[in-house]
N, C-alpha and C positions, 0 to 999 in steps of 0.2 A: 504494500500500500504506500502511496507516494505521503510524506510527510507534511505536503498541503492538507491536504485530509485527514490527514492526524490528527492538525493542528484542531482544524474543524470540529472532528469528534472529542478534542480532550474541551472541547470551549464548550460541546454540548454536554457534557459530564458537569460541567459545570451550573450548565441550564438544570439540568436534574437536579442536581441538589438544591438550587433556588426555589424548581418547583416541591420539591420535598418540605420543605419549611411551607413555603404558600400553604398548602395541599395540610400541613398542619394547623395551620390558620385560620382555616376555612374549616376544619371540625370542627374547631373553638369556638365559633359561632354558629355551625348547626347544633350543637351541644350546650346551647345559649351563656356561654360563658365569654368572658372577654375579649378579643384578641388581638395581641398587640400591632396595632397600629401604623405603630411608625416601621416594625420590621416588615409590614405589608406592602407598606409606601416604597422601603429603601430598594426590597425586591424588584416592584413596579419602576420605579424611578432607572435602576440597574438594566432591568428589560426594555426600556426603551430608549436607551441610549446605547448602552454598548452592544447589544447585538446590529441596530439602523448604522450607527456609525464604522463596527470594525466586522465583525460575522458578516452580515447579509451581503454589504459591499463586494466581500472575498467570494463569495459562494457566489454572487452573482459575475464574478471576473469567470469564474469556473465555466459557468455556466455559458457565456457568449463564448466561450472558447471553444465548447465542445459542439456549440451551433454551427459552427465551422466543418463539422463533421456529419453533419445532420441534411437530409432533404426536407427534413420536417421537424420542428418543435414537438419534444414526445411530450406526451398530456402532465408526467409527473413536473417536467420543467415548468413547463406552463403555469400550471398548480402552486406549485413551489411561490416563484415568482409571484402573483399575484396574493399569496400569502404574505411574503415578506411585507405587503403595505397594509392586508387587512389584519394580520394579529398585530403589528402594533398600534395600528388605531383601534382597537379592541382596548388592548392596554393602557392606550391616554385613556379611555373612557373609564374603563374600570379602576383607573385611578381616581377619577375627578368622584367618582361615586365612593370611594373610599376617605376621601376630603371631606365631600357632602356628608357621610355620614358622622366623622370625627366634628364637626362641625353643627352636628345635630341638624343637620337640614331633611329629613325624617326619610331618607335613604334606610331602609331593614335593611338589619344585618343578614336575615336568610337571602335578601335578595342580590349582595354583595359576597357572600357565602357560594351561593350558585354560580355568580358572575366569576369567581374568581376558580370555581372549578372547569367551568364553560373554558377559560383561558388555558389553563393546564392541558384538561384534555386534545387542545389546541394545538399547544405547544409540543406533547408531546407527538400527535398524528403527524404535523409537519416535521420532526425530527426522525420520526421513523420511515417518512416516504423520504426525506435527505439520503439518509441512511441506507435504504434498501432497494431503488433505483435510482434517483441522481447521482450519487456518490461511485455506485460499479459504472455505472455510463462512463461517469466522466475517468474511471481509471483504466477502463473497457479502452476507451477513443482515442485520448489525450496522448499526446508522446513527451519527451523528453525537453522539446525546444515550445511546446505549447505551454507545460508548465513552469518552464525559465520566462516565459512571457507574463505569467497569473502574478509569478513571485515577484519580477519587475514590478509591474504595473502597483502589486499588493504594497510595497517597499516605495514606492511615488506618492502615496499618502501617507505614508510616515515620516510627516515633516517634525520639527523638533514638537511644536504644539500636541500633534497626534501621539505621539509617542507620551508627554505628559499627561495626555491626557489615561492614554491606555492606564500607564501606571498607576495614574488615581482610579481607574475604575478595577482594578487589581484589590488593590488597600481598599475599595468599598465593597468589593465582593465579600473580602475576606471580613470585614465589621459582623457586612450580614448574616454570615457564616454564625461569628463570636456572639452575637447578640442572639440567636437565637438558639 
């Protein structure tokens, strides 16, 4: 497996255990009891930056490369693709409703509870169609000088900012980790 991909699946290992925490979260409040809040937010807040900004960019560099190969857009690309814009607007929302209800704007907890599994379930459907056809496609197709291309291109947005940026969203992973 080319180490593009790796990289990919070790940032979705990642994803898993953010949603492991949510996913306990959200029992806590079908079990009507509290839950905390702010590590909901910091999950949310996590998820929708550093996957739009560093993940989806990469898998989408993946992804026009192996269209190069292609007579046709397979349906999982496709899919894929138009995922990466509706789960994060999924997740702006499911946050603003997790605001609304820290804020007591009479957002239910069951119905932020659900929302917040509807997004799991999400995340994790789109991780495993990554995983289980995009992912062989593109190491099926791809050659040696396609992927010296991805990794260019990948390393072309790692300007010094990007790069600070990454790192703090590294030390916020890891909080969220600690905090919960």
């Amino acid at each position: 497996m080319h180490s593009f991909i790796e990289k990919l699946l070790e940032e979705h290992g990642e994803i898993r255990d953010l949603l492991r925490i949510l996913a306990a979260e959200a029992t806590r409040m079908e079990e009507g009891e509290d839950a905390n809040d702010g590590v909901i937010l910091d999950i949310l807040l996590y998820m929708t930056h550093h996957p739009d900004l560093f993940h989806h960019p990469n898998e989408e560099l993946m992804f026009s490369r192996l269209m190069m190969y292609m007579t046709h857009e397979p349906e999982a690309i496709r899919q894929l693709r138009g995922e990466h814009r509706s789960i994060a607007d999924f997740a702006e929302r499911l946050m603003d409703d997790v605001r609304a209800r820290i804020n007591d704007l009479s957002e239910p907890q069951d119905d932020v509870a659900a929302e917040c599994r509807q997004y799991i379930d999400q995340m994790h459907e789109h991780m495993a169609l990554e995983e289980s056809e995009a992912f062989p496609l593109c190491q099926e197709h791809l050659e040696a000088a396609d992927w010296e291309w991805i990794e260019t291109r990948a390393k072309i947005r790692e300007t010094p900012f990007a790069r600070d940026l990454a790192r703090r969203h590294v030390s916020f992973y890891r909080r969220i980790l600690e905090e919960a």
